[in-house]
Structures are given as structure tokens and as C-alpha cells.
HTML snippet that shows the backbone in 3Dmol.js (N, CA, C, O; Angstrom):
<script src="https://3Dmol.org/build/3Dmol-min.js"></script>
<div id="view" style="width:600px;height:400px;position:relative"></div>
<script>
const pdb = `
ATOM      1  N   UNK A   1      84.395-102.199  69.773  1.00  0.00           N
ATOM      2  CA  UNK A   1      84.974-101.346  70.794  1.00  0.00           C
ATOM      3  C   UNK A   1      85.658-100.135  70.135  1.00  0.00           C
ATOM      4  O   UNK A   1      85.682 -99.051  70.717  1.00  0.00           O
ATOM      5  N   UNK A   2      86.220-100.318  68.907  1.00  0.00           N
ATOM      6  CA  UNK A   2      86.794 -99.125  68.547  1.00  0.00           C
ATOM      7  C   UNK A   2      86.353 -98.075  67.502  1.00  0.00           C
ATOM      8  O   UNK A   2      86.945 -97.300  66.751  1.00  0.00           O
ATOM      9  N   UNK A   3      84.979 -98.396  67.788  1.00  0.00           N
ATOM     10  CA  UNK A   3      83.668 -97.435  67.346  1.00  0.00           C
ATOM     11  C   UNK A   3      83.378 -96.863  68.250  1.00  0.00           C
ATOM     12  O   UNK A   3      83.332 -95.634  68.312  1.00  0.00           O
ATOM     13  N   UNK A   4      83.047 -97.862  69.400  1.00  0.00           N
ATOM     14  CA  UNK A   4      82.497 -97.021  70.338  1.00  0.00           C
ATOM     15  C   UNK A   4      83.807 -95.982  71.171  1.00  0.00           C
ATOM     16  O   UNK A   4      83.522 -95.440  72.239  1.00  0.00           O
ATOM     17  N   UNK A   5      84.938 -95.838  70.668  1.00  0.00           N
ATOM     18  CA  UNK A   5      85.727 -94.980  71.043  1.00  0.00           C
ATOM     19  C   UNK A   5      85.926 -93.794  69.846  1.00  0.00           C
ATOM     20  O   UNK A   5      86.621 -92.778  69.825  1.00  0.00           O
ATOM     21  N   UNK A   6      85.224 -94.246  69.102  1.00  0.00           N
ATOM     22  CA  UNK A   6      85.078 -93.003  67.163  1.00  0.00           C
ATOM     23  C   UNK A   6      84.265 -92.522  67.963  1.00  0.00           C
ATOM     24  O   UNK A   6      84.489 -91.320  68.108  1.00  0.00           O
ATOM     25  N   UNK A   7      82.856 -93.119  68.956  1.00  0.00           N
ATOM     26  CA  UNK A   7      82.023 -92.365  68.943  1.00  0.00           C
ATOM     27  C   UNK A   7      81.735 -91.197  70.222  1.00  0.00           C
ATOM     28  O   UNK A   7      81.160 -90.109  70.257  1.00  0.00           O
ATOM     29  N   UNK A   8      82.487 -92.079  71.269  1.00  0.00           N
ATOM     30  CA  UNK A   8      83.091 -91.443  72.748  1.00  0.00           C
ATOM     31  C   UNK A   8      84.107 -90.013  71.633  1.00  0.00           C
ATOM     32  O   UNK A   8      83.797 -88.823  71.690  1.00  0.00           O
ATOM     33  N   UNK A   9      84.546 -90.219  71.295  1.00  0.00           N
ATOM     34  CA  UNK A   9      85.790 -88.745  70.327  1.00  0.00           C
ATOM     35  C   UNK A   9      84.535 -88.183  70.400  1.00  0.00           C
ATOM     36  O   UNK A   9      84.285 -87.396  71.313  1.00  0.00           O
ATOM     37  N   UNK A  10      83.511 -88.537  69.377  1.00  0.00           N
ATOM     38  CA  UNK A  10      82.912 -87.148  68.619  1.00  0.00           C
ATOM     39  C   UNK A  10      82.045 -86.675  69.271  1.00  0.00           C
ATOM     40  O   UNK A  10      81.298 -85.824  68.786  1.00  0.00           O
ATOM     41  N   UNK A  11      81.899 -87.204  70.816  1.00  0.00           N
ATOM     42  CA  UNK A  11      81.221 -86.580  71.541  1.00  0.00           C
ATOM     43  C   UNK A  11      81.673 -85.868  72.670  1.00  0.00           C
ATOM     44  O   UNK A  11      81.058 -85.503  73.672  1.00  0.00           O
ATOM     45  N   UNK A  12      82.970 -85.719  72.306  1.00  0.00           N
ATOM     46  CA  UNK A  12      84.028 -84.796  73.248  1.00  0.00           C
ATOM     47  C   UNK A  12      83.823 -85.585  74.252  1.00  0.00           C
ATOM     48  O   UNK A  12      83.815 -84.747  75.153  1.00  0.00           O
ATOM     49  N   UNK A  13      83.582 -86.980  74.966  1.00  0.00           N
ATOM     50  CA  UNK A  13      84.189 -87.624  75.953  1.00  0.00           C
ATOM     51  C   UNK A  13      85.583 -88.324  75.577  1.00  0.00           C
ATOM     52  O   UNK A  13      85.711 -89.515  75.295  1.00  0.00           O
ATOM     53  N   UNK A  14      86.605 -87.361  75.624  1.00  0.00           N
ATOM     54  CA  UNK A  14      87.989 -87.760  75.536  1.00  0.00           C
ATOM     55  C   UNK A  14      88.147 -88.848  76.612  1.00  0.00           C
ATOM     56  O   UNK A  14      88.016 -89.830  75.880  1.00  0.00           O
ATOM     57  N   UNK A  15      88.336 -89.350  77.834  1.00  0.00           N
ATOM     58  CA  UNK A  15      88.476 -90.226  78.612  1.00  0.00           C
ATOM     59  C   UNK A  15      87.708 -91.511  78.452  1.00  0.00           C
ATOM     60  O   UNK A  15      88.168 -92.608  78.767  1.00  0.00           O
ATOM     61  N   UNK A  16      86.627 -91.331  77.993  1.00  0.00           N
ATOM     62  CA  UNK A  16      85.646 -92.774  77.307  1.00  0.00           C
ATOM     63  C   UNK A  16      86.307 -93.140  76.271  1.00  0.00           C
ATOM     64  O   UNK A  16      86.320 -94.314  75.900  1.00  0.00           O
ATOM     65  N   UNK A  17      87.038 -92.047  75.576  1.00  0.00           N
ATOM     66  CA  UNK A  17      87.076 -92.694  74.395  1.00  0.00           C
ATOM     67  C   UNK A  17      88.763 -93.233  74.361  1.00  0.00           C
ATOM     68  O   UNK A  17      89.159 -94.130  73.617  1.00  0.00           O
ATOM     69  N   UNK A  18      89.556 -92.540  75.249  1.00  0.00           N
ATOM     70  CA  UNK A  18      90.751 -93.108  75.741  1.00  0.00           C
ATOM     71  C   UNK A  18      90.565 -94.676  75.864  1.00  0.00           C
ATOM     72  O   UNK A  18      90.927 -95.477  75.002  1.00  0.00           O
ATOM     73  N   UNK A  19      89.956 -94.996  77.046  1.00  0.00           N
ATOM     74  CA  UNK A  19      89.557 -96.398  77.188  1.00  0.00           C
ATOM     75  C   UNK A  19      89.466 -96.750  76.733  1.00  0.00           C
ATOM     76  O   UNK A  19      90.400 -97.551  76.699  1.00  0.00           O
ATOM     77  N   UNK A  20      88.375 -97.029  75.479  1.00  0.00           N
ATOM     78  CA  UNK A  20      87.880 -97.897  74.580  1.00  0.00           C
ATOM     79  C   UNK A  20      89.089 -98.033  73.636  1.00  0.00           C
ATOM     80  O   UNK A  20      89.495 -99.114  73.210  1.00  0.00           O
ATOM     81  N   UNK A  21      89.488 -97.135  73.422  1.00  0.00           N
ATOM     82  CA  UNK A  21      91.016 -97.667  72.262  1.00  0.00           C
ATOM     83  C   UNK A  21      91.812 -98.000  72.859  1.00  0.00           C
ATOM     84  O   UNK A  21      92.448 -98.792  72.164  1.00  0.00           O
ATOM     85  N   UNK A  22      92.426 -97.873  74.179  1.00  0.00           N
ATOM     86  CA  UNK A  22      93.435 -98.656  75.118  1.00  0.00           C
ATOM     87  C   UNK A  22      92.662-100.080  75.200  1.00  0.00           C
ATOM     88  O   UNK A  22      93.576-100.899  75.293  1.00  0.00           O
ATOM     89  N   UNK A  23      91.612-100.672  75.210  1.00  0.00           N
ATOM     90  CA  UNK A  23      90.739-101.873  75.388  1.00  0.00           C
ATOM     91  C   UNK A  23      91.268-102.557  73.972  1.00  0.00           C
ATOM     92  O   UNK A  23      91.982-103.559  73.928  1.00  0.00           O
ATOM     93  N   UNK A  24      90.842-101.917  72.977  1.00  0.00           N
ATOM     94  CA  UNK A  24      91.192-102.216  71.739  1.00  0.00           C
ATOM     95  C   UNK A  24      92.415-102.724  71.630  1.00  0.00           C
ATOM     96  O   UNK A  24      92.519-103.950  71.604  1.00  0.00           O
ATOM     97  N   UNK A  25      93.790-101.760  71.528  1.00  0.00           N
ATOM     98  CA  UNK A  25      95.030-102.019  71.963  1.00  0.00           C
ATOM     99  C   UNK A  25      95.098-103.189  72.365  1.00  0.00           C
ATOM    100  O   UNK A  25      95.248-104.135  71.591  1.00  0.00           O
ATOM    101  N   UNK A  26      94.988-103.322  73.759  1.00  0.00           N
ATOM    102  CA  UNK A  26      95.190-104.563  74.759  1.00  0.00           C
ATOM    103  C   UNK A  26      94.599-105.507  73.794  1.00  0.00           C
ATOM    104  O   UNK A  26      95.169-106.558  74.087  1.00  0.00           O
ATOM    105  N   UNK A  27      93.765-105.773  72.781  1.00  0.00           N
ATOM    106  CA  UNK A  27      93.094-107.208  72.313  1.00  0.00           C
ATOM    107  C   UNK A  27      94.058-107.490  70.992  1.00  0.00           C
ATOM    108  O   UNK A  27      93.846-108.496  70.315  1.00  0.00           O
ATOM    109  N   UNK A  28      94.838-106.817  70.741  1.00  0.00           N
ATOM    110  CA  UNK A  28      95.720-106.883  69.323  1.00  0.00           C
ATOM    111  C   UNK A  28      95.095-107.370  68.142  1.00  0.00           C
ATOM    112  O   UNK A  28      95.605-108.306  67.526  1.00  0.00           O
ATOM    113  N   UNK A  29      93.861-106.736  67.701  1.00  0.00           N
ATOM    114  CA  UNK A  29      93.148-107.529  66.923  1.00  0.00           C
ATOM    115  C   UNK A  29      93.182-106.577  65.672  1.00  0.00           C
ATOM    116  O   UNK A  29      94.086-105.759  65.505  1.00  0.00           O
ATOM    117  N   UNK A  30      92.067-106.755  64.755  1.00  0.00           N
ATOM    118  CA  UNK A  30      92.504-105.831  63.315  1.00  0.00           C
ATOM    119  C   UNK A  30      92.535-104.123  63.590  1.00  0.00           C
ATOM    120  O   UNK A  30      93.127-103.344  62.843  1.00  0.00           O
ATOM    121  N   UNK A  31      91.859-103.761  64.677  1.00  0.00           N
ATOM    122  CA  UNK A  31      92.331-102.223  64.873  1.00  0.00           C
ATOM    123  C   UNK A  31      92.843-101.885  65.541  1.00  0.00           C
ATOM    124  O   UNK A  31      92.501-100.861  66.133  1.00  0.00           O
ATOM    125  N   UNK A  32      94.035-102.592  65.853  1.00  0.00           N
ATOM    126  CA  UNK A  32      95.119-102.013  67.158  1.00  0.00           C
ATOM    127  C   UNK A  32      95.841-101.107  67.033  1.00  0.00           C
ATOM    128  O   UNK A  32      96.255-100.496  68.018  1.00  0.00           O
ATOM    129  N   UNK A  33      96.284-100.686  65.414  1.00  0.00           N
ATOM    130  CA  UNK A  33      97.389 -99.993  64.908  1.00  0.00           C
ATOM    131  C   UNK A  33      96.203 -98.116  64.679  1.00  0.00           C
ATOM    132  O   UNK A  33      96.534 -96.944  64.863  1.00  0.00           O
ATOM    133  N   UNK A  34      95.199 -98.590  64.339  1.00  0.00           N
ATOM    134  CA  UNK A  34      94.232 -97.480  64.175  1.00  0.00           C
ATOM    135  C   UNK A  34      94.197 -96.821  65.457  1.00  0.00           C
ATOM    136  O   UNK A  34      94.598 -95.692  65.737  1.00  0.00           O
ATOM    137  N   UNK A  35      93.556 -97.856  66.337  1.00  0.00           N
ATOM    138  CA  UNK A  35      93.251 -97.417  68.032  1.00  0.00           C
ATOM    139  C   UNK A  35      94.443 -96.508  68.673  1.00  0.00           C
ATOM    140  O   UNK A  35      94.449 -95.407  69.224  1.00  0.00           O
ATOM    141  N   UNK A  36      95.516 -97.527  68.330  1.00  0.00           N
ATOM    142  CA  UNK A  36      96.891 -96.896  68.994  1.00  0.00           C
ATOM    143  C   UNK A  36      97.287 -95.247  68.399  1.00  0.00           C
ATOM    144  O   UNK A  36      97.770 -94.364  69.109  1.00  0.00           O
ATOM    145  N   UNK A  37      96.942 -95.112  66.911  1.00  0.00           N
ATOM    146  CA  UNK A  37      97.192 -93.521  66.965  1.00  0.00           C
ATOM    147  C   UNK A  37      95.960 -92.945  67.595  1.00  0.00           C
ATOM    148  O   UNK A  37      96.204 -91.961  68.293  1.00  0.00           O
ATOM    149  N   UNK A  38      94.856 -93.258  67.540  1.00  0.00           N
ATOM    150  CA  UNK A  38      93.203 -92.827  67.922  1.00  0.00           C
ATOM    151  C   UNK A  38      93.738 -92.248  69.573  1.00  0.00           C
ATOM    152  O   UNK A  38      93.671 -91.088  69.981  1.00  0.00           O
ATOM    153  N   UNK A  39      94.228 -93.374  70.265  1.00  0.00           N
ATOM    154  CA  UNK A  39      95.180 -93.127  71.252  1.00  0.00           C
ATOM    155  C   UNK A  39      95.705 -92.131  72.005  1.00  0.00           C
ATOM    156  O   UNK A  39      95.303 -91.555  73.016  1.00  0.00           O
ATOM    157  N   UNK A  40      96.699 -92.029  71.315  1.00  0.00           N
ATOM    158  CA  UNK A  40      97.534 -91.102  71.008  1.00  0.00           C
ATOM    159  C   UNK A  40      97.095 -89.870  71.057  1.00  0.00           C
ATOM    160  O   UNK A  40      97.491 -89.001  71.833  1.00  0.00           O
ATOM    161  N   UNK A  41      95.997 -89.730  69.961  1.00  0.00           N
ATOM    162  CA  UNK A  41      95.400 -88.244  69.268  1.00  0.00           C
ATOM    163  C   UNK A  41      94.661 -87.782  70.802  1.00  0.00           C
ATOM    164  O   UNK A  41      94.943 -86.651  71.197  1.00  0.00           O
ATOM    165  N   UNK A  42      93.562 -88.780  71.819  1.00  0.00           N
ATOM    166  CA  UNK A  42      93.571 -88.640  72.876  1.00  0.00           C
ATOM    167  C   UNK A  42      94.085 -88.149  74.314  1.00  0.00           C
ATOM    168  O   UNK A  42      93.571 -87.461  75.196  1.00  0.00           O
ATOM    169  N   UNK A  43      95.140 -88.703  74.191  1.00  0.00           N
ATOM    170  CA  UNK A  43      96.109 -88.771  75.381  1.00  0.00           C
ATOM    171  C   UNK A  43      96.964 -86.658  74.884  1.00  0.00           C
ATOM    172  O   UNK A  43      97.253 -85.749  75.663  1.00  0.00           O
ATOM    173  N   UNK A  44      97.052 -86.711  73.517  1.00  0.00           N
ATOM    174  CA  UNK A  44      97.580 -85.469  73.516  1.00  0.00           C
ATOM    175  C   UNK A  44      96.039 -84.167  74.135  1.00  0.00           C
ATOM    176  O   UNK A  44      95.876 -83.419  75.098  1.00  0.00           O
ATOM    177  N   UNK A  45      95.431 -84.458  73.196  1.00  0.00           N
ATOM    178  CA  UNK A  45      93.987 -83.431  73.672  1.00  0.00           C
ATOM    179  C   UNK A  45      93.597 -83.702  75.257  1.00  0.00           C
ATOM    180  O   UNK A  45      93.141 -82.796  75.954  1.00  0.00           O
ATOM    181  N   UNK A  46      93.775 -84.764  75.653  1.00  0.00           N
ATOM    182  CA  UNK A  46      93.595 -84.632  77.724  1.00  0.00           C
ATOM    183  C   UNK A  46      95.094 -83.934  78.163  1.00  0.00           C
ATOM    184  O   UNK A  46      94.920 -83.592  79.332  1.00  0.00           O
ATOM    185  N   UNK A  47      95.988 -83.698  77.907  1.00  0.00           N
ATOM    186  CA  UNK A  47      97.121 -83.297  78.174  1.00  0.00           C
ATOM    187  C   UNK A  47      96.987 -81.550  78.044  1.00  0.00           C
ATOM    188  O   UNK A  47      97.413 -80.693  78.819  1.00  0.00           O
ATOM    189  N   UNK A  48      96.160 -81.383  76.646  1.00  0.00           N
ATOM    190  CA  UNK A  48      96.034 -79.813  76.611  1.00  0.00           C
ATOM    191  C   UNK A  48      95.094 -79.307  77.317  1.00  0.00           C
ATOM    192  O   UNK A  48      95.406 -78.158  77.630  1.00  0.00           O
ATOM    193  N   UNK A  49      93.824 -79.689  77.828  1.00  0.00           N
ATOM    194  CA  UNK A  49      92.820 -79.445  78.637  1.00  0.00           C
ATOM    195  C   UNK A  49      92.077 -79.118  78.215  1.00  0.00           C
ATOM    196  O   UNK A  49      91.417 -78.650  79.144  1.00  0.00           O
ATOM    197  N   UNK A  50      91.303 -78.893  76.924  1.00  0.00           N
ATOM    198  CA  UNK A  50      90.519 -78.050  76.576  1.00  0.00           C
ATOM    199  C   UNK A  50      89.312 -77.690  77.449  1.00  0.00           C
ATOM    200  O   UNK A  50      88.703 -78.708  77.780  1.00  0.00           O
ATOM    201  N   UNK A  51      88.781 -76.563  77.923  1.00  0.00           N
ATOM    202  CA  UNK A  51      87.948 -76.398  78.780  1.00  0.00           C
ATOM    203  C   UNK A  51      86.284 -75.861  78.129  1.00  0.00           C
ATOM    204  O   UNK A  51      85.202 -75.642  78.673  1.00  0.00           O
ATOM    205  N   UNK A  52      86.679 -75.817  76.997  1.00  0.00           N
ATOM    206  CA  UNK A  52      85.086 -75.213  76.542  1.00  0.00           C
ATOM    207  C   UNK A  52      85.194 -75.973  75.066  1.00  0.00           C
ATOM    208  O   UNK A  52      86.135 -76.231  74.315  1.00  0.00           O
ATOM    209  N   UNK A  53      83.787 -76.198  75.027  1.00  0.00           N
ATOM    210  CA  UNK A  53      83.462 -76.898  73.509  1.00  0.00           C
ATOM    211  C   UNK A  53      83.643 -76.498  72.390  1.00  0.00           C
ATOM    212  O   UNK A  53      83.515 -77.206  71.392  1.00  0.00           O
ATOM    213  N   UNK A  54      84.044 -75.027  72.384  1.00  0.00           N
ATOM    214  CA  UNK A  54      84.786 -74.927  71.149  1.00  0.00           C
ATOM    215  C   UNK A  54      86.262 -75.261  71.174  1.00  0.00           C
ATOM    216  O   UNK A  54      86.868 -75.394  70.110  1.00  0.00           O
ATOM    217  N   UNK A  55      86.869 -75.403  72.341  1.00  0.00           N
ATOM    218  CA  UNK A  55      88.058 -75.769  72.391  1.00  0.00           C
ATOM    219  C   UNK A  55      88.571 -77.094  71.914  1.00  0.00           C
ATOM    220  O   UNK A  55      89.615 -77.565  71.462  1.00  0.00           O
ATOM    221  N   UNK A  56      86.985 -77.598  72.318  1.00  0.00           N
ATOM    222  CA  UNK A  56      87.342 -79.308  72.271  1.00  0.00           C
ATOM    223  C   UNK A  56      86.774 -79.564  70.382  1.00  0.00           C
ATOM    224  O   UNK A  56      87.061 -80.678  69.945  1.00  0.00           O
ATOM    225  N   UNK A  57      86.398 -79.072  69.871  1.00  0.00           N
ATOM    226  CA  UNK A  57      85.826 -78.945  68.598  1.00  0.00           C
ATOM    227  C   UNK A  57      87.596 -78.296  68.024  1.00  0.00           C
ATOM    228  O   UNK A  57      88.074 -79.109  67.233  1.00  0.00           O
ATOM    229  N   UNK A  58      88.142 -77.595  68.168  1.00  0.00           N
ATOM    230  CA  UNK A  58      89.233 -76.805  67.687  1.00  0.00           C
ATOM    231  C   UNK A  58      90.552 -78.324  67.776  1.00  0.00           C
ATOM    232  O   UNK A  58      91.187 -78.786  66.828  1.00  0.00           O
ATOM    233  N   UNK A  59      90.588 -78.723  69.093  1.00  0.00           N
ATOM    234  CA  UNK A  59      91.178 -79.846  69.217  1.00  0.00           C
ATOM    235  C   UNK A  59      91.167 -81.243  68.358  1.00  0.00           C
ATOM    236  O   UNK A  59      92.172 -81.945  68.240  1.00  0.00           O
ATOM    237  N   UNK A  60      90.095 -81.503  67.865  1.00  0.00           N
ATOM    238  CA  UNK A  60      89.929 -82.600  66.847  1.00  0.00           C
ATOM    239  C   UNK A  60      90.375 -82.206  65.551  1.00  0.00           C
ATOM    240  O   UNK A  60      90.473 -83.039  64.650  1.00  0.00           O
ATOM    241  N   UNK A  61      90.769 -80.495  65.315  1.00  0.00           N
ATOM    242  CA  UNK A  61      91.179 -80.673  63.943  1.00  0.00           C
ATOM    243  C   UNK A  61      92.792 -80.873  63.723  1.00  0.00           C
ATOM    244  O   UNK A  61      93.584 -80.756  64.659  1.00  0.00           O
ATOM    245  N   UNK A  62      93.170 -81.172  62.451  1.00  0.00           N
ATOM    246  CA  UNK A  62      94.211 -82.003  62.839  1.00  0.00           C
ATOM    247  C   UNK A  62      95.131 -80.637  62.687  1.00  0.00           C
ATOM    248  O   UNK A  62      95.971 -80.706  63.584  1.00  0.00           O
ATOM    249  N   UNK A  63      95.318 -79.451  61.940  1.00  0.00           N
ATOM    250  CA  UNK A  63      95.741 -78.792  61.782  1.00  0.00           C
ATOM    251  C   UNK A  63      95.179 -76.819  62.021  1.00  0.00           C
ATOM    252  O   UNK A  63      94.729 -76.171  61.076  1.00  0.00           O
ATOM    253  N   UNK A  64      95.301 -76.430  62.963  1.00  0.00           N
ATOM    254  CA  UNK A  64      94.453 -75.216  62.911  1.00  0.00           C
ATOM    255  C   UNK A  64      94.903 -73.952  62.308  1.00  0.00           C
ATOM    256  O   UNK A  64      96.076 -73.696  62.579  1.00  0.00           O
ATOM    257  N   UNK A  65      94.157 -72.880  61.389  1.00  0.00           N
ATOM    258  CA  UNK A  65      94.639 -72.090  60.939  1.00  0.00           C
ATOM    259  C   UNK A  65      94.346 -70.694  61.704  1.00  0.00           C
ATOM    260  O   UNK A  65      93.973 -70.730  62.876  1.00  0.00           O
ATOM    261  N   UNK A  66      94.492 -69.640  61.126  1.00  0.00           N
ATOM    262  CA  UNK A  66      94.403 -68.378  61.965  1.00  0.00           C
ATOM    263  C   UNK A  66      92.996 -67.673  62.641  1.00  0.00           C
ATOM    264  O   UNK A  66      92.942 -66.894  63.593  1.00  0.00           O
ATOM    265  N   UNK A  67      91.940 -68.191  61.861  1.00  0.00           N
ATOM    266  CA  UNK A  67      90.835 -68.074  62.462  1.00  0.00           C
ATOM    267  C   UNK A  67      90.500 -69.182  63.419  1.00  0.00           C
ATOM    268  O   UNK A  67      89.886 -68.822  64.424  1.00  0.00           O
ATOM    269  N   UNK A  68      90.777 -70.430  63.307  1.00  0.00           N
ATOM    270  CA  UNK A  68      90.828 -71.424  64.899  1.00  0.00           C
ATOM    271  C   UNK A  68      91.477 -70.324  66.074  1.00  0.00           C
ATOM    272  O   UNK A  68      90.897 -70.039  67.122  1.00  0.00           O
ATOM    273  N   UNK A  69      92.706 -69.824  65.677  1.00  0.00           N
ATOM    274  CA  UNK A  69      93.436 -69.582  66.667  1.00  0.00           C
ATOM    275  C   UNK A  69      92.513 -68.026  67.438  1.00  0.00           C
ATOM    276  O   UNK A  69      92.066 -67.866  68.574  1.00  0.00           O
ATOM    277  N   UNK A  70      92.520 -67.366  66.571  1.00  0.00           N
ATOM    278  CA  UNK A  70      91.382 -66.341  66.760  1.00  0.00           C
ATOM    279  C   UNK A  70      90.487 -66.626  68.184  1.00  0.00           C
ATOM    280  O   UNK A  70      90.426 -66.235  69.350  1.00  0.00           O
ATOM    281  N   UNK A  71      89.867 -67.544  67.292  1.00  0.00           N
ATOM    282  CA  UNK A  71      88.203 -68.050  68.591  1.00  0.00           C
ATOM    283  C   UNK A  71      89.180 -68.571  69.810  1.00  0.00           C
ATOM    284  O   UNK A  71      88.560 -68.516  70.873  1.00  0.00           O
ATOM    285  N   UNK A  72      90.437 -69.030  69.963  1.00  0.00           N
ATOM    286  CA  UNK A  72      90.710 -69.228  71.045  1.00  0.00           C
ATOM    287  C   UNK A  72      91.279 -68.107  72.112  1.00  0.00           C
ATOM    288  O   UNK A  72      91.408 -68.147  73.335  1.00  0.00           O
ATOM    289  N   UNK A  73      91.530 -67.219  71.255  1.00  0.00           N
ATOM    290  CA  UNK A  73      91.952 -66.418  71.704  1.00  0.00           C
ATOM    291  C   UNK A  73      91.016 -65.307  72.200  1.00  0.00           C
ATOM    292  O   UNK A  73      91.469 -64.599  73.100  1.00  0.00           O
ATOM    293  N   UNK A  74      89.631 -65.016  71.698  1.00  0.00           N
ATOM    294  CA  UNK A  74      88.385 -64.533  71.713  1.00  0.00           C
ATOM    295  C   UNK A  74      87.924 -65.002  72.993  1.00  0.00           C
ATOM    296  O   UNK A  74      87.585 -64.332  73.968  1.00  0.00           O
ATOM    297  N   UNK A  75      87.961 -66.243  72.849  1.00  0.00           N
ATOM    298  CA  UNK A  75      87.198 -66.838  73.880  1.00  0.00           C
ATOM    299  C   UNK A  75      87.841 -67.105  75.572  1.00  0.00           C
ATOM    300  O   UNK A  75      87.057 -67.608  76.377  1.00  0.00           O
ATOM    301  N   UNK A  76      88.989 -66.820  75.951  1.00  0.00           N
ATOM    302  CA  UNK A  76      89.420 -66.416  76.722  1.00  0.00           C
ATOM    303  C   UNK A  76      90.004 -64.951  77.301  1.00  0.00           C
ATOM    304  O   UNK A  76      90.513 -64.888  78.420  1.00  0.00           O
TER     305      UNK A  76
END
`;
const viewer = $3Dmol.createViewer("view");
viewer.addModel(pdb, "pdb");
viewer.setStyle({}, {cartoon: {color: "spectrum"}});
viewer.zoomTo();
viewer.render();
</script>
């Protein structure tokens, strides 16, 4: 289950992939502590909205520098 929420991420279904690590979570098993930031990293990127796929590509990185910020700014 908490692959198939690595793999819901990298396909920009943030809400699939919410689930599947909240599923995870709930079973307290060896990746609960992984899932729970995986989580987390989720619940913040549905909170920001990203609306276009580079947004949601810009969102998975963990830190963005001045050319990320650029294309977002380009692109709106």
C-alpha cells in the first residue's frame, strides 16, 4: 500500500496517494513513520492547490530555487 501511494505521488494523483498512506498509517506496520511524513508532504501540496502540471512537478521538490519560482510566475 505504501508504494502504491510512492506511485499515486509521482503521478500527481495527490488524493490517491493521500489515502493510501493514511491506509498505511491506520495499519501501524513497518511504514507508518515513512507514510506519516509521505502524508504530510500530501496534505501540504492539496492545501496549496497546484493547478497545472508544472505546478504539481514544482511541488514535489523539496526545496525551490529562483528559476522554479520564475516558471511559476511565467506561467500565471
Amino acid at each position: 500500500m505504501f508504494y502504491l501511494g510512492i506511485a499515486h505521488k509521482e503521478a500527481y494523483a495527490f488524493g490517491d496517494a493521500a489515502n493510501a498512506f493514511s491506509k498505511v498509517i491506520a495499519l501501524k506496520g513497518d511504514y507508518a513513520k515513512e507514510a506519516n511524513d509521505e502524508w504530510e508532504l500530501m496534505q501540504k501540496i492539496q492545501r496549496a492547490a497546484p493547478g497545472t502540471k508544472i505546478g504539481m512537478k514544482i511541488a514535489l521538490i523539496p526545496e525551490i530555487d529562483r528559476a522554479d519560482l520564475a516558471v511559476l510566475f511565467i506561467e500565471n
